[in-house]
C-alpha positions in Angstrom: -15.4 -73.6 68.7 -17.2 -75.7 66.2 -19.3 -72.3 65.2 -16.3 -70.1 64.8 -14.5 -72.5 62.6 -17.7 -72.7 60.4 -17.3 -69.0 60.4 -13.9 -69.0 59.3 -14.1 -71.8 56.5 -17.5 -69.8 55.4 -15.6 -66.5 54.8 -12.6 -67.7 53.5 -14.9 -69.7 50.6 -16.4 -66.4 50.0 -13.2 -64.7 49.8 -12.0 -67.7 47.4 -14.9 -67.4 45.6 -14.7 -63.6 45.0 -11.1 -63.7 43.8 -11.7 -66.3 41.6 -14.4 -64.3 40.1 -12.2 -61.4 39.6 -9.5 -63.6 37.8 -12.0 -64.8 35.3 -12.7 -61.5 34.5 -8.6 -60.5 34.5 -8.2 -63.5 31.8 -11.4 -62.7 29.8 -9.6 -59.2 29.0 -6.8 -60.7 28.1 -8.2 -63.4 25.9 -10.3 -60.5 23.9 -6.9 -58.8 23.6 -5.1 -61.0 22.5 -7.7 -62.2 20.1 -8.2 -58.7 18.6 -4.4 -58.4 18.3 -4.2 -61.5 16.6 -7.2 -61.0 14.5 -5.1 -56.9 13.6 -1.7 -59.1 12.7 -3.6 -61.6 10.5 -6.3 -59.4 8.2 -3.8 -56.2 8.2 -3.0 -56.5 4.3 -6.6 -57.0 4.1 -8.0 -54.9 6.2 -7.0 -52.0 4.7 -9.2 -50.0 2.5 -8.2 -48.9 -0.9 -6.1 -46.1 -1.7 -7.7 -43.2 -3.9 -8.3 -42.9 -7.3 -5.9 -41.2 -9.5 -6.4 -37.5 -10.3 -9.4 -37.4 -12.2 -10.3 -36.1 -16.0 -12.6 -33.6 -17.0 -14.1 -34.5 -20.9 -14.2 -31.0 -22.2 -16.5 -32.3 -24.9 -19.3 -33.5 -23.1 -19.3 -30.5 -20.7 -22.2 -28.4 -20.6 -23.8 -25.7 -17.9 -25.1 -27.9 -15.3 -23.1 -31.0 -16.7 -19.8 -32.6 -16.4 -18.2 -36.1 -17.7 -15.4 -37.0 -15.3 -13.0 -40.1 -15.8 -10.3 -41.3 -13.8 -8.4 -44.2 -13.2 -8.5 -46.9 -10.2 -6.2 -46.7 -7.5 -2.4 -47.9 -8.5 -1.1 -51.0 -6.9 -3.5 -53.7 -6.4 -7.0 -54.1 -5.0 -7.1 -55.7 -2.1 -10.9 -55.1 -1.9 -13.3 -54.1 -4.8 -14.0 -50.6 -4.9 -17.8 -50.3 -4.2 -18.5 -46.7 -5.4 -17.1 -43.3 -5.5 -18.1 -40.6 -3.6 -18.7 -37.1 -6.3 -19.9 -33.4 -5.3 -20.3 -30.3 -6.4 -18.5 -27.6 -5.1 -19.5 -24.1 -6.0 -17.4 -21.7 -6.4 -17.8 -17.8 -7.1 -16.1 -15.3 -9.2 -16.0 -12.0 -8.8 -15.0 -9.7 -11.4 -13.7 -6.2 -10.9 
């Protein structure tokens, strides 16, 4: 008798102990959920990156064959977050004449 209830008391502490386990891990989600969510509603205005520049402005003047002076203005509104750098290629392009 004394066995079997050893038995018992030994599997129901495993059992307890296994769904205990799997709560923790339930609440740990919902903890890093709930902290991402919060950390989304806080830092939203600032989390956003800035919007791009204005349409930019070749200087005719200071344009040559395989060089071209571009200017443009920052974003409108304000800057939430400094503007680092700005990211410029070449495109070719071909004409054909007929």
């Amino acid at each position: 008798v004394l066995l079997d209830r050893l038995e018992r008391w030994t599997a129901l502490k495993q059992e307890k102990q296994a769904a205990i386990l799997r709560l923790k891990a339930i609440i740990s989600r919902m903890v890093n959920k709930v902290e991402e969510m919060m950390d989304i509603a806080s830092g939203l205005n600032y989390s956003l990156p800035p919007s791009a520049p204005l349409a930019p402005t070749i200087v005719h003047h200071e344009t040559t064959q395989n060089a071209v002076t571009v200017t443009w203005s920052p974003p409108p509104g304000p800057l939430l977050h400094r503007i680092r750098y700005y990211v410029v290629t070449r495109q070719w392009v071909i004409l054909y004449y007929l």
